[in-house]
Backbone as numpy.savetxt, mean C-alpha at the origin, in Angstrom:
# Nx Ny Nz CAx CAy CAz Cx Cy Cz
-3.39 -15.30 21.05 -3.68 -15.06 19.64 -2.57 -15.64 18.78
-3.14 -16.73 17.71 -2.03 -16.94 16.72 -0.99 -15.94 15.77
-0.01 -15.89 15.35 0.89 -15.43 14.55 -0.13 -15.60 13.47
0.07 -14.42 12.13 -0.58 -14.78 10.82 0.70 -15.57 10.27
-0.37 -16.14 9.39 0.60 -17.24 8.56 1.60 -16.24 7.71
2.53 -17.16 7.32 3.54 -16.84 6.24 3.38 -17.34 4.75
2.31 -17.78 4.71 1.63 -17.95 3.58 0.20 -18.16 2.93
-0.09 -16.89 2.11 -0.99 -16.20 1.51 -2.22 -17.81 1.29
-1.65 -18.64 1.47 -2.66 -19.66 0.55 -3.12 -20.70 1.97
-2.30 -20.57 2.89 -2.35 -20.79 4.38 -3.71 -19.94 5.09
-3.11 -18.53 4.65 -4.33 -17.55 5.57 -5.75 -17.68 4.75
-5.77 -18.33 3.62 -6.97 -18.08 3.33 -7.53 -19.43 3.58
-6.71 -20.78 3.60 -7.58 -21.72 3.90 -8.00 -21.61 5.64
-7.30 -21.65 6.18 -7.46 -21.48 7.75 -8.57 -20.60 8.28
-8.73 -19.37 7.32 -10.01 -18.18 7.67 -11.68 -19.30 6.94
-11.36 -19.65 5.72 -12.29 -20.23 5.64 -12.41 -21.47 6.42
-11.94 -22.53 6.57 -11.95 -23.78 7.66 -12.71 -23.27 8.70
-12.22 -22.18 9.44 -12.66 -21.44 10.41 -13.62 -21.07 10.64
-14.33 -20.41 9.76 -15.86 -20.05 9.36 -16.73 -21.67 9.28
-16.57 -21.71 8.19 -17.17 -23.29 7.83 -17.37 -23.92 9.23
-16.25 -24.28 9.90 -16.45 -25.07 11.27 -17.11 -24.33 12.53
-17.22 -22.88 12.24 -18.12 -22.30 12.99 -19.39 -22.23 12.81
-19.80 -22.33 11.34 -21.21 -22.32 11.27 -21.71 -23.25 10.31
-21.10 -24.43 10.27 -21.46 -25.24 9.56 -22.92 -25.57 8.86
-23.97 -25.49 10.20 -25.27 -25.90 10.12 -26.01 -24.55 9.21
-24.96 -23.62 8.42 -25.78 -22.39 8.05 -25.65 -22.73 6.44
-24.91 -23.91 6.37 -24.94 -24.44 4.24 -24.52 -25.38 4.51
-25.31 -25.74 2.95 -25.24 -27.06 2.91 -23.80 -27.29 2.14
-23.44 -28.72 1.49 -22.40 -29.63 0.96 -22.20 -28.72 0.14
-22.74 -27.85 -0.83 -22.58 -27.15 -1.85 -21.92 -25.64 -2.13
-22.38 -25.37 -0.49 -22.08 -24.03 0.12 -22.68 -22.96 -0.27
-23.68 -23.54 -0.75 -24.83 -22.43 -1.25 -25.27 -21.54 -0.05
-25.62 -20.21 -0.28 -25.87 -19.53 0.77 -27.40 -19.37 1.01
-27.92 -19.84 2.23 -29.88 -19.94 2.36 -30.16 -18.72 2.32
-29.80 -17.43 2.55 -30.36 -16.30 2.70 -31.79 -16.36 3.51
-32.14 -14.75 3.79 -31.23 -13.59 3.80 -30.29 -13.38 4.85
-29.51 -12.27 4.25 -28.36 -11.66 5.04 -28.87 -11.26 6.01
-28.16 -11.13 7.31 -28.56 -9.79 8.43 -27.10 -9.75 8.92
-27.38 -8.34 10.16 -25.85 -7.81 10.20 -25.02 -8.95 11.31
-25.83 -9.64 11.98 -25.83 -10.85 12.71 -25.45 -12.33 12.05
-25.27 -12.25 10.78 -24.78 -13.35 9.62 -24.45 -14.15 10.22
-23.44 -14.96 10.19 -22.81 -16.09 10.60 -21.61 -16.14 9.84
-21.20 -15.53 8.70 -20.41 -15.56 7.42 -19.38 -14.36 8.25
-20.17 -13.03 8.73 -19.72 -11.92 9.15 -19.05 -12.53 10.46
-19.72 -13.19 11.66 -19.33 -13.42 12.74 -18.22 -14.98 12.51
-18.51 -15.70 11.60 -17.32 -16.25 11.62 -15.92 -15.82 10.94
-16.14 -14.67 10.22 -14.81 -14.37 9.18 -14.04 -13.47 10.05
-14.73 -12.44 11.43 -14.17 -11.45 12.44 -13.29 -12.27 12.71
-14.43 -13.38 13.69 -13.49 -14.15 14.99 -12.34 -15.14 14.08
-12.18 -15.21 12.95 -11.37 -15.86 12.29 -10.03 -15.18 12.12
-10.58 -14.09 11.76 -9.14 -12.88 10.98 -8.70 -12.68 12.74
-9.60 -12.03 13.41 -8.78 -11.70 14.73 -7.77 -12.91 15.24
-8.16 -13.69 14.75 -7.88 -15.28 15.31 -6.15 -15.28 15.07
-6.43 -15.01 12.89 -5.40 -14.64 12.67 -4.32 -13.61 12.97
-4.44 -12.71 13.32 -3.42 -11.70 13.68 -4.13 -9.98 13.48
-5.53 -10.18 12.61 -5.35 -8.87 12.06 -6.09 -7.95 13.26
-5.49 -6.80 13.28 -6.50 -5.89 14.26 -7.50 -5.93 14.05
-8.13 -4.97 14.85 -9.86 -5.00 14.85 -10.68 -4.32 13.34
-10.18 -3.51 12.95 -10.34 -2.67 11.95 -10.34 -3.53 10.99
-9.50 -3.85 11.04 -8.97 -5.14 9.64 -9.80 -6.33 9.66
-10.06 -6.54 10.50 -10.79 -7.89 10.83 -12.11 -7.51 10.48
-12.75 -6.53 11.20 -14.50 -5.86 10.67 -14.25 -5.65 9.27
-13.52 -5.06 8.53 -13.17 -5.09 7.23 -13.59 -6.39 6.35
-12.59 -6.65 6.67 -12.68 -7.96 6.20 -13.96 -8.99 6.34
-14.45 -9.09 7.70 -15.32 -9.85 7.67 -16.76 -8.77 6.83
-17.12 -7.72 6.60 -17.80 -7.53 5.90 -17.54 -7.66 4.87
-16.54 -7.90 3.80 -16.37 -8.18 2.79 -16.25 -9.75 2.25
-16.19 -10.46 3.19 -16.76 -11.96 3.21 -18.30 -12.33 3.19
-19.38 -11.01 4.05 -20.47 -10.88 4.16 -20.83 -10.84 2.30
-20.57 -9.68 1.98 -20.55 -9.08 0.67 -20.60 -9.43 -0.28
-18.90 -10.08 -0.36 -19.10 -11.31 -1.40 -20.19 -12.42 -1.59
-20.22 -12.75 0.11 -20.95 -14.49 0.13 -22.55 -13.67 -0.67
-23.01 -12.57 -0.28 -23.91 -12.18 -0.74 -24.35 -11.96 -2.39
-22.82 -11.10 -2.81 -23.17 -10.62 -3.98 -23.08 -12.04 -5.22
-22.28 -13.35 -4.56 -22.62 -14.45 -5.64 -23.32 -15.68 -5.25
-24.37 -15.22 -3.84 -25.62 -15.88 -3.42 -24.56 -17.28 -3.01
-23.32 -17.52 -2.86 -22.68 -18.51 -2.77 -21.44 -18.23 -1.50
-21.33 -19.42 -0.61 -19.96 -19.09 0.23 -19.18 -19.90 -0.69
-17.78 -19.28 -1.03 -16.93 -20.42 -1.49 -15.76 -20.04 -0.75
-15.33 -20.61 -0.08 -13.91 -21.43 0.75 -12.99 -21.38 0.01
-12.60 -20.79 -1.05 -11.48 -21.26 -2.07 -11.45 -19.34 -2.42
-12.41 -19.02 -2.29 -12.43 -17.25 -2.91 -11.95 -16.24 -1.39
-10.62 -15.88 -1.29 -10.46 -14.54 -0.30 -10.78 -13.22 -0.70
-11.68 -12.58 0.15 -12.35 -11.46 -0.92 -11.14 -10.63 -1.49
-11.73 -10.04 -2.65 -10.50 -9.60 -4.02 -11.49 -8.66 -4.68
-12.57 -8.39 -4.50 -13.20 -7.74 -5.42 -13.55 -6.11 -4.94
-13.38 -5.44 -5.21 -13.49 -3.89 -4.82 -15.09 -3.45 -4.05
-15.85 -3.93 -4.75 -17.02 -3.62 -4.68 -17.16 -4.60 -2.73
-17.07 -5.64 -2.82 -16.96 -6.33 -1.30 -16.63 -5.75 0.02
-15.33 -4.29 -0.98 -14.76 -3.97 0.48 -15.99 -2.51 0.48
-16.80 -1.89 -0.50 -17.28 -0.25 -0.51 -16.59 0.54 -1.32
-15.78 -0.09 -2.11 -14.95 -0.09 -2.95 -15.89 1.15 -4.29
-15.58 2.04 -4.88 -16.39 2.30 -6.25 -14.95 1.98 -7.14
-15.99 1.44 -8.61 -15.46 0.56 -9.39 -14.27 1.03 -10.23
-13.38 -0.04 -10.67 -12.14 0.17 -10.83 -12.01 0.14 -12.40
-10.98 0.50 -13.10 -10.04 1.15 -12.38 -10.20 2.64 -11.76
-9.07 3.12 -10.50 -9.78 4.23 -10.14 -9.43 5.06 -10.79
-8.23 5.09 -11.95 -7.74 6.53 -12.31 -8.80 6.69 -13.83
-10.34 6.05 -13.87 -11.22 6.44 -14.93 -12.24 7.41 -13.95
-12.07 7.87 -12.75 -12.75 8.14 -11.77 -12.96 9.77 -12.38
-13.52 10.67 -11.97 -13.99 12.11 -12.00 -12.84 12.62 -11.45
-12.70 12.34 -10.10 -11.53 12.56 -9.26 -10.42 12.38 -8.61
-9.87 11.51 -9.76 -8.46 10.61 -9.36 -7.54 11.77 -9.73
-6.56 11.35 -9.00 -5.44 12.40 -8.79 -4.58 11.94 -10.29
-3.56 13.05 -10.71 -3.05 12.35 -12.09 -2.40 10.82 -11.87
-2.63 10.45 -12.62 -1.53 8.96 -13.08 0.10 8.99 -12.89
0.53 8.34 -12.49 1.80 8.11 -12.89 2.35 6.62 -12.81
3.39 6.18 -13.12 3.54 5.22 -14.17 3.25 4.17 -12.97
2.80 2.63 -14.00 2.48 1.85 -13.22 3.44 0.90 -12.46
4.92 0.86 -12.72 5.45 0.46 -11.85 6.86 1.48 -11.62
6.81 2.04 -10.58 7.69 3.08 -9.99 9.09 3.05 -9.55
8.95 1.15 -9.97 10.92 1.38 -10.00 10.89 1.43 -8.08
12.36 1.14 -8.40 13.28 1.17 -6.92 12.97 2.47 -6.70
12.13 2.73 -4.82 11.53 3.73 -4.82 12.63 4.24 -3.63
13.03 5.12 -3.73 13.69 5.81 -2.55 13.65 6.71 -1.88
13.51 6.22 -0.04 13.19 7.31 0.64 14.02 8.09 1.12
14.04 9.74 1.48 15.46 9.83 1.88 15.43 10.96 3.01
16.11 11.41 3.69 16.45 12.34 4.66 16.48 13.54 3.83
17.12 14.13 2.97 17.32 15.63 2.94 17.45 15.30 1.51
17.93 16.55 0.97 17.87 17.04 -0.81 18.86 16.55 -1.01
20.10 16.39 -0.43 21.71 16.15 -0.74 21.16 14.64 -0.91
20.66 13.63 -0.04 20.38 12.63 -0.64 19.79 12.45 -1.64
18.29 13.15 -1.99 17.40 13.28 -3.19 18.49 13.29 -4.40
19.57 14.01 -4.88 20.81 14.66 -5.62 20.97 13.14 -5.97
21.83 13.13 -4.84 22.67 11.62 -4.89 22.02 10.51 -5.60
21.07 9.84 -4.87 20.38 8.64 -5.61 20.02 9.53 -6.97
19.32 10.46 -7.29 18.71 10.69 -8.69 19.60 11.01 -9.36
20.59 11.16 -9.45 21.86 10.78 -9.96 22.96 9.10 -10.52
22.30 8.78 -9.22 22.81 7.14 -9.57 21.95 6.49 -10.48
20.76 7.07 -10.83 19.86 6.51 -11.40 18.94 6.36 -11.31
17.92 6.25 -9.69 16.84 5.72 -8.83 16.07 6.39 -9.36
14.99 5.91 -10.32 13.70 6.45 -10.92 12.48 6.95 -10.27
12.39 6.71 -8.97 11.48 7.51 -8.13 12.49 7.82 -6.60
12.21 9.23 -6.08 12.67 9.45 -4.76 11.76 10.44 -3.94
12.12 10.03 -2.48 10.99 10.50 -2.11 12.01 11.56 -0.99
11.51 12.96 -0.88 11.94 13.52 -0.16 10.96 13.19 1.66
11.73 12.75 2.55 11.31 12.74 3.63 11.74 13.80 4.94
11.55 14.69 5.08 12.57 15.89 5.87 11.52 16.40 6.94
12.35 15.80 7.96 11.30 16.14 9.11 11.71 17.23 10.10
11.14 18.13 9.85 11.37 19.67 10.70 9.82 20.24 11.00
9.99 20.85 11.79 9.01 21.90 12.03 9.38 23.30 11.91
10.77 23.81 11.16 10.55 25.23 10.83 10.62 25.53 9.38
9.80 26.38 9.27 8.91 26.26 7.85 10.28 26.92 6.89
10.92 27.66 7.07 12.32 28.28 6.23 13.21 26.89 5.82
13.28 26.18 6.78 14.05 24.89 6.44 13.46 23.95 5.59
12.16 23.57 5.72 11.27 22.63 4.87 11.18 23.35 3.72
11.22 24.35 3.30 11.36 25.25 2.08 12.38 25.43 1.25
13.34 25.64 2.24 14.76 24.84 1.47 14.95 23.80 0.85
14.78 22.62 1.73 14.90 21.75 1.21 14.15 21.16 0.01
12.64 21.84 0.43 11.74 21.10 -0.67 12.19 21.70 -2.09
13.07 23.30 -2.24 13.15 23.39 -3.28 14.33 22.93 -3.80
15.27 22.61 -2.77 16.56 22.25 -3.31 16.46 21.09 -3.93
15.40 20.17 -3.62 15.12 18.61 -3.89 15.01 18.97 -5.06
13.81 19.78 -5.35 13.67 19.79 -6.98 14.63 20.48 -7.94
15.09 21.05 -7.38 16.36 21.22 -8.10 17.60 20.71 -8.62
17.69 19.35 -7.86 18.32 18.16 -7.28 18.06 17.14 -8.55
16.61 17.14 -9.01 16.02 15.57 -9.61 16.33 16.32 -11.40
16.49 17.62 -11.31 16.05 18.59 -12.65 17.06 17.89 -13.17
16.53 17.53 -14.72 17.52 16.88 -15.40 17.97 15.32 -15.28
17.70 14.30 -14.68 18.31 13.20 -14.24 16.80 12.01 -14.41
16.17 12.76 -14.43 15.09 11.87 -14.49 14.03 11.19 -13.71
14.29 11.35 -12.36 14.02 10.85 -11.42 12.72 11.06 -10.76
11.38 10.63 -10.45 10.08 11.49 -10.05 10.50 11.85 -8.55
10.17 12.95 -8.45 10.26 13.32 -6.83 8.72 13.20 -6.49
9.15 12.85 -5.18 7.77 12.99 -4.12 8.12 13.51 -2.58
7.02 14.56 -2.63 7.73 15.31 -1.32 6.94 14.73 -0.40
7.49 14.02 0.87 6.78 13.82 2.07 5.90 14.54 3.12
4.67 14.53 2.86 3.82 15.46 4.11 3.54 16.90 3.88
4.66 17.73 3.38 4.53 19.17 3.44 4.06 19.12 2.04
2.68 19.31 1.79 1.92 19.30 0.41 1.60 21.00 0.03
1.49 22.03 0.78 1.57 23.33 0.52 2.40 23.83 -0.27
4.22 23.89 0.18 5.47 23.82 0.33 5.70 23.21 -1.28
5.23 21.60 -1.59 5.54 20.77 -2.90 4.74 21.36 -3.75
3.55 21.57 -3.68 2.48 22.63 -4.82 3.57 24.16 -5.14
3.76 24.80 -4.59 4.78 25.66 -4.87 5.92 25.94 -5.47
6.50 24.49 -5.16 7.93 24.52 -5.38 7.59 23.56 -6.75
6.42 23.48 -7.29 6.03 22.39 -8.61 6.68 20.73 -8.84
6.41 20.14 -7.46 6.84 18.80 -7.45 6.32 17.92 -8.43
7.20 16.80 -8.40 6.19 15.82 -9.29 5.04 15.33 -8.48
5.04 14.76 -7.36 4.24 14.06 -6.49 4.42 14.63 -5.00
3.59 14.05 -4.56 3.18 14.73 -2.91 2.51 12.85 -2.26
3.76 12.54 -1.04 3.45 11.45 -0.37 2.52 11.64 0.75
1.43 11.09 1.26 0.83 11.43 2.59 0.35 9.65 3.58
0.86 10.26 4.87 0.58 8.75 5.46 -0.74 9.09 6.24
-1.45 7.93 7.01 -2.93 8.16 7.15 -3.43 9.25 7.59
-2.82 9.15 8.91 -2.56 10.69 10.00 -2.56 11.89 8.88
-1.91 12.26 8.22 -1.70 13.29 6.74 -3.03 13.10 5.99
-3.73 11.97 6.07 -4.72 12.61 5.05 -6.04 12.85 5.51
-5.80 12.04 7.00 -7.46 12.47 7.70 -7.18 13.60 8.28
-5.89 14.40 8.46 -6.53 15.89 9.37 -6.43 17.18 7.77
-6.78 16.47 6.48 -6.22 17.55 5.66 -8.21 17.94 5.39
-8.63 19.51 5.50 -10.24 19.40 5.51 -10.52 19.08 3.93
-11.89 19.11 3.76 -12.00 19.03 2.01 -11.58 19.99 1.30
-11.53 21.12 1.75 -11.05 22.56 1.03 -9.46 21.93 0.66
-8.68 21.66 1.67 -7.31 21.49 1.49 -7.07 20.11 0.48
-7.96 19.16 0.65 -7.40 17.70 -0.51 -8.39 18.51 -1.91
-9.34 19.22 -1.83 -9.45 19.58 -2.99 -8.32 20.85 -3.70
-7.76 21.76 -2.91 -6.73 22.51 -3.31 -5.70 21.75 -4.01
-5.28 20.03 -3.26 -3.90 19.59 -3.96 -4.34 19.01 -5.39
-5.78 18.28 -5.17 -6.09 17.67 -6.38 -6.19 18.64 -7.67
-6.60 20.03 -7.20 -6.44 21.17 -8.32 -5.10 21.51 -8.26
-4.25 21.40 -7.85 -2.88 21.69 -8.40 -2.35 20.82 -9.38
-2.64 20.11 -9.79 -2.23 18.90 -10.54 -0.87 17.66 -9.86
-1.20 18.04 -8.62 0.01 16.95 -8.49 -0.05 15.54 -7.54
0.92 14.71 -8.49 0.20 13.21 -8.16 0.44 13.40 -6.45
-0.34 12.03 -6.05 -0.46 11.90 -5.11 -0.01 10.49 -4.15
0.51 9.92 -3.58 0.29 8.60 -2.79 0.22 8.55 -1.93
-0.33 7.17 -0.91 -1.07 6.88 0.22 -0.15 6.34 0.48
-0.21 6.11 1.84 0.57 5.07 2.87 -0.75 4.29 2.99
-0.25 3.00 3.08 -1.75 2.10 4.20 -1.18 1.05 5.09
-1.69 0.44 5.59 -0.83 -0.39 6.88 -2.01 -1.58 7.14
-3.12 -1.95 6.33 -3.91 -2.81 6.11 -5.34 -2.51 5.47
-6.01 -3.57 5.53 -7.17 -3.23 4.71 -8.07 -1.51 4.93
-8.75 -1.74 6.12 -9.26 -0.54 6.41 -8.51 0.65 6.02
-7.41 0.93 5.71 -6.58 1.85 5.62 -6.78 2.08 3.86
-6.41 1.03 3.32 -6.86 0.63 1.78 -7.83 1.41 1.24
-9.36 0.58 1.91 -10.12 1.21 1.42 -10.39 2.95 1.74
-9.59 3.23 3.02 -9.80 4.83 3.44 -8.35 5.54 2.12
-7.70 5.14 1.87 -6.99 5.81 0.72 -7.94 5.95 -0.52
-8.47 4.60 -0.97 -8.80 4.39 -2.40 -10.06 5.67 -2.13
-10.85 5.84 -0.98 -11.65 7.04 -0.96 -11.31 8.22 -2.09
-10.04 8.67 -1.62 -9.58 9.75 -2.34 -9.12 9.87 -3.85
-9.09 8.59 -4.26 -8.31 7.79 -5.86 -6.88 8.59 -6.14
-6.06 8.26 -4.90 -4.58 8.59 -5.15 -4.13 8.02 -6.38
-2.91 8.65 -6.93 -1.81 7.93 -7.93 -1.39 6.88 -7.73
-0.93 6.50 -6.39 -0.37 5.25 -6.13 -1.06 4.98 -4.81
-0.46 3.34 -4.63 -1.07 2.79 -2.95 0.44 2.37 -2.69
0.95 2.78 -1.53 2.14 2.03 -0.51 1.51 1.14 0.70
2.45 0.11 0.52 1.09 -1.24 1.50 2.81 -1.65 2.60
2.49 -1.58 3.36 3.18 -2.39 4.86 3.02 -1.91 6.23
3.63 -2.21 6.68 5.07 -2.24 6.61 5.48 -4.16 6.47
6.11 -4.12 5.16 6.18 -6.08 4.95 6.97 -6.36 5.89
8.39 -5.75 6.43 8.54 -6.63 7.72 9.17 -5.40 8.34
9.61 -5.94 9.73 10.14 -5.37 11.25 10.91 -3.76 10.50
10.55 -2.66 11.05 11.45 -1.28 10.85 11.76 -0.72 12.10
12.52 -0.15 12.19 13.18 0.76 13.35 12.61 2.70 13.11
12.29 2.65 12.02 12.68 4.01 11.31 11.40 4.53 11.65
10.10 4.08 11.99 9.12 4.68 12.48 8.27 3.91 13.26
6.83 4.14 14.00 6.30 3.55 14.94 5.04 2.84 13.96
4.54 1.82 13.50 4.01 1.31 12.89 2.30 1.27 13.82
1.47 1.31 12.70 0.16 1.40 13.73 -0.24 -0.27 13.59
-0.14 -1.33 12.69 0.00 -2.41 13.05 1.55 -2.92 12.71
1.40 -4.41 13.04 2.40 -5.88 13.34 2.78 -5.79 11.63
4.42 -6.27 11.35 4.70 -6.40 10.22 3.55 -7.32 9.67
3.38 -6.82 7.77 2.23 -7.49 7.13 2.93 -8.79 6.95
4.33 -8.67 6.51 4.22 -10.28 5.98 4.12 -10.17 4.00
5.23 -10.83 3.31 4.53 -11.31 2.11 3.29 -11.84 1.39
2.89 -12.84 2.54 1.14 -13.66 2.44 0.18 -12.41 2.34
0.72 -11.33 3.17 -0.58 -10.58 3.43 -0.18 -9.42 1.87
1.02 -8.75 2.10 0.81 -7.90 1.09 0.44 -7.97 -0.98
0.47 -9.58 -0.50 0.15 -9.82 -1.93 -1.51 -10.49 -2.04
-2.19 -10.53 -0.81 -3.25 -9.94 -0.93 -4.12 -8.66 -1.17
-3.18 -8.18 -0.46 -3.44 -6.37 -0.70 -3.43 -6.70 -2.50
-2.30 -6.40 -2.72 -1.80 -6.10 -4.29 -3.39 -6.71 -5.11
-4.05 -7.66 -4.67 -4.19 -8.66 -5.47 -5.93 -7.81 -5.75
-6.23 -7.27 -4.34 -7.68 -6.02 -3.95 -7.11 -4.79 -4.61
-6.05 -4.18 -4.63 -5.55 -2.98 -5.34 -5.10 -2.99 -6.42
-4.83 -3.89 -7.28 -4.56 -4.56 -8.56 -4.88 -2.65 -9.89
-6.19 -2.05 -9.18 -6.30 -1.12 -10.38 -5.28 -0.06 -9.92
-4.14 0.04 -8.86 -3.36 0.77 -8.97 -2.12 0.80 -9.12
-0.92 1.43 -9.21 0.00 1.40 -9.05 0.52 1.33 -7.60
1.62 0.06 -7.25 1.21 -0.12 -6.16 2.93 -0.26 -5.48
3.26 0.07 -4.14 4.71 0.25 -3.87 4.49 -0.45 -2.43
5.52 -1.83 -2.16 5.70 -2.34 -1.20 7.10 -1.75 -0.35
6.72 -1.54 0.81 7.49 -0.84 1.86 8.25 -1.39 3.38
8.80 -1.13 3.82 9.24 -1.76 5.38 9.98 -2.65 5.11
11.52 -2.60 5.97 12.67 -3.17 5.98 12.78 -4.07 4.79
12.65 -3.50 3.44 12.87 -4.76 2.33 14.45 -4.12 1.98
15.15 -5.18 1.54 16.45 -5.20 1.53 16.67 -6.18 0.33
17.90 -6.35 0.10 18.62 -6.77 -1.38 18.01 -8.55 -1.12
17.94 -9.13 0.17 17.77 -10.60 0.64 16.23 -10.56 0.40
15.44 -9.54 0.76 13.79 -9.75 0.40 13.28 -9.43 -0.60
14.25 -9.05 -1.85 13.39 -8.12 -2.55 12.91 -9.05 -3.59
13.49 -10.29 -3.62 12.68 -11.33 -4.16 10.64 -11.84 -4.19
11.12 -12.03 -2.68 9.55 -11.90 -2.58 8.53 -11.09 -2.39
9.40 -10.34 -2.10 8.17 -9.12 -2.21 7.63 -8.47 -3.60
8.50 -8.88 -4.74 8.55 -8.40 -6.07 7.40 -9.60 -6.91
7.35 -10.98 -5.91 6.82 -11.96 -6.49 5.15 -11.76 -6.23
5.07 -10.80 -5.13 3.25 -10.54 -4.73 2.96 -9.80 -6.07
3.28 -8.73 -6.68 3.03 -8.68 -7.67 2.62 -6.98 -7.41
3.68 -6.66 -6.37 3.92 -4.97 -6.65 4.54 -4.66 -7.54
4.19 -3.49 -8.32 5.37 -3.00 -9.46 6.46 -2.22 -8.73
6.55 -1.94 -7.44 7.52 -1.03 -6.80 7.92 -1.37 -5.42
9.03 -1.19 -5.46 9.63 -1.45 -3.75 10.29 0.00 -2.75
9.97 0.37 -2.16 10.63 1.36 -1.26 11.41 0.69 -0.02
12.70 1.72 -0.30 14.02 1.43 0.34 14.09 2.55 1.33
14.97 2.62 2.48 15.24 3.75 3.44 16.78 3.05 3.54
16.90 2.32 4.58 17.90 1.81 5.31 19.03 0.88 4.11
18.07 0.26 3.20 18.72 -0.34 2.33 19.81 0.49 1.09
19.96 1.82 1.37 20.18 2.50 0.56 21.30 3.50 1.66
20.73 4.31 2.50 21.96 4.96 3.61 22.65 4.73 4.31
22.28 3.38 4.92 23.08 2.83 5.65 24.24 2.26 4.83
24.07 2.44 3.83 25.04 1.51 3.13 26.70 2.26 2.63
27.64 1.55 2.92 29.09 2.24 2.99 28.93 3.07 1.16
28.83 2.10 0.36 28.49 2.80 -0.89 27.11 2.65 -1.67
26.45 3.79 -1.03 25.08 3.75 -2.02 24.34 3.83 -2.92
25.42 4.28 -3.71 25.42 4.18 -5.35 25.22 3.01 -5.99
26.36 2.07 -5.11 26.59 0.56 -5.61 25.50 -0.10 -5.05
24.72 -0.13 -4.38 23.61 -0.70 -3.26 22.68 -0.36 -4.08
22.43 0.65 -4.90 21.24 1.24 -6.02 21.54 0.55 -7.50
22.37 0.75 -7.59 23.13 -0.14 -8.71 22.16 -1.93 -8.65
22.74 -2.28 -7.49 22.61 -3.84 -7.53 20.95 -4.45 -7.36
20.12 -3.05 -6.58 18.71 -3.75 -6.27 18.23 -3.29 -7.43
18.29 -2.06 -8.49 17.44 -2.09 -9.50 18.07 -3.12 -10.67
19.01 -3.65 -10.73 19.47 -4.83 -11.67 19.11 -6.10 -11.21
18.58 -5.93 -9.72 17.65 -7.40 -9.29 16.04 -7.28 -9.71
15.87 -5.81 -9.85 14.38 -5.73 -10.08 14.40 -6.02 -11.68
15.44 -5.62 -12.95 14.82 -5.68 -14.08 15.49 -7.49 -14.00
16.41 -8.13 -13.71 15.68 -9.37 -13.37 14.78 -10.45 -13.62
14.35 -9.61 -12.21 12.82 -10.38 -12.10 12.09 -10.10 -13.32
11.45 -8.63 -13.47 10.52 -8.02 -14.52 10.83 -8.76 -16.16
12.45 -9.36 -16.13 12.66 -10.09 -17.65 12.44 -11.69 -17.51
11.95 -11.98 -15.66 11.73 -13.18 -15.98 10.62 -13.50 -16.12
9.70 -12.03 -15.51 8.45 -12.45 -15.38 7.76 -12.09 -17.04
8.27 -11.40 -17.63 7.57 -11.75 -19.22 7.37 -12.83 -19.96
């Protein structure tokens, strides 16, 4: 199996080439589509064996290739030049999602240098240096300790400005009146409907982890506050359910999630935060780039003065 490309304009000519040369005899010069559809397409079976071709898992790849189905359908046309982008392609309901019945509250559309952290004493620290979003990450299983901490966090951000988001323990953050509540996939498929309707009536925002398309559209289900998309490259810090995305890929994401607020994640550092800022996330999340560091004040200092930057070049 090939490596995915390292560039976004690469993976999309290569998926279409791919198709096209697989089923050539199914359109003509124009690329008009003969219809009708069936689940047996040729559009569907060449866009699978294409994406798998490329790198993406299976999930991602059925994804995807039904949303090549979709598209080619919904504008009676294949075009080779269009990677699906449109919400409705993937099962998508229509955007933006926070006009939805049941979108979780809003919060702002670009979230700033996002920081993840081990305990409250860190939460303190960065929301102190400045870091406009932090995320409490505290991994225990005894419930007196996760209680601590979750309230010390907020006690931590009071005053300084900073949005907290508590990792996983969403009971615990409703209580302790967080700003936000983070959940990764695992977190939101074992929560029943009683329990995601309890958080959505608490009023507090919400964000997804996703780790590729299928994941995407299983967040946007719920119309979280925000979408977190990677892991963009290689991490140590957890077990990833796919292969780093890559820049090419996550600014595809961005480009299908466009109606949200959106935070790029996994080993980005002061050397990547260039391009990853160029897909056209409003937010970057840090772990390693921030603790590991001899002074992390100054390390917070230097990546959010690379982010306003960019944001003054990109006006």
């Amino acid at each position: 199996m090939s490596q995915p490309s390292t560039n976004a304009m690469d993976d999309q000519n290569d998926i279409a080439r791919a198709i096209l040369a697989a089923h050539a005899a199914r359109f003509g010069e124009t690329g008009d589509s003969p219809g009708p559809f069936t689940a047996d397409d040729p559009v569907y079976r060449g866009a699978k064996t294409a994406c798998a071709a490329l790198g993406f898992i299976d999930v991602d790849a059925e994804c995807l290739a039904n949303a090549w189905q979709a598209q080619t359908q919904r504008t009676g046309r294949f075009d080779a030049g269009a990677w699906p982008a449109h919400p409705a392609d993937f099962g998508m309901r229509p955007f933006p999602p926070g006009a939805r019945q049941d979108a979780f509250p809003p919060c702002p559309e670009k979230l700033g240098l996002y920081a993840v952290l081990p305990d409250a004493a860190w939460v303190g620290r960065m929301a102190r240096a400045g870091v406009p979003t932090v995320q409490l990450r505290f991994k225990s299983t005894d419930a007196d300790a996760i209680q601590r901490e979750v309230n010390a966090a907020v006690d931590a951000v009071r005053g300084t400005g900073a949005l907290l988001f508590i990792n996983d323990h969403w009971r615990v953050a409703i209580e302790a009146k967080a700003y936000g509540l983070h959940l990764g996939q695992e977190d939101l498929d074992a929560l029943t409907p009683q329990a995601l309707q309890a958080i959505r009536a608490s009023g507090i925002r919400l964000g997804v982890s996703t780790h590729g398309y299928a994941e995407m559209v299983r967040a946007d289900a719920v119309s979280p506050s925000y979408i977190a998309m990677g892991a963009v490259f290689p991490t140590t810090l957890k077990k990833m359910p796919t292969a780093p995305q890559g820049v090419a890929r996550l600014g595809a994401y961005a480009q299908l999630m466009r109606g949200y607020p959106q935070v790029g994640i996994g080993g980005v550092d002061a050397q990547r935060l260039p391009d990853v800022l160029a897909t056209g996330v409003g937010s970057v999340a840090v772990v390693r780039a921030l603790v590991n560091e001899p002074d992390p004040e100054a390390a917070a200092a230097r990546l959010m003065a690379a982010m306003a930057t960019d944001a003054a070049k990109a006006r």
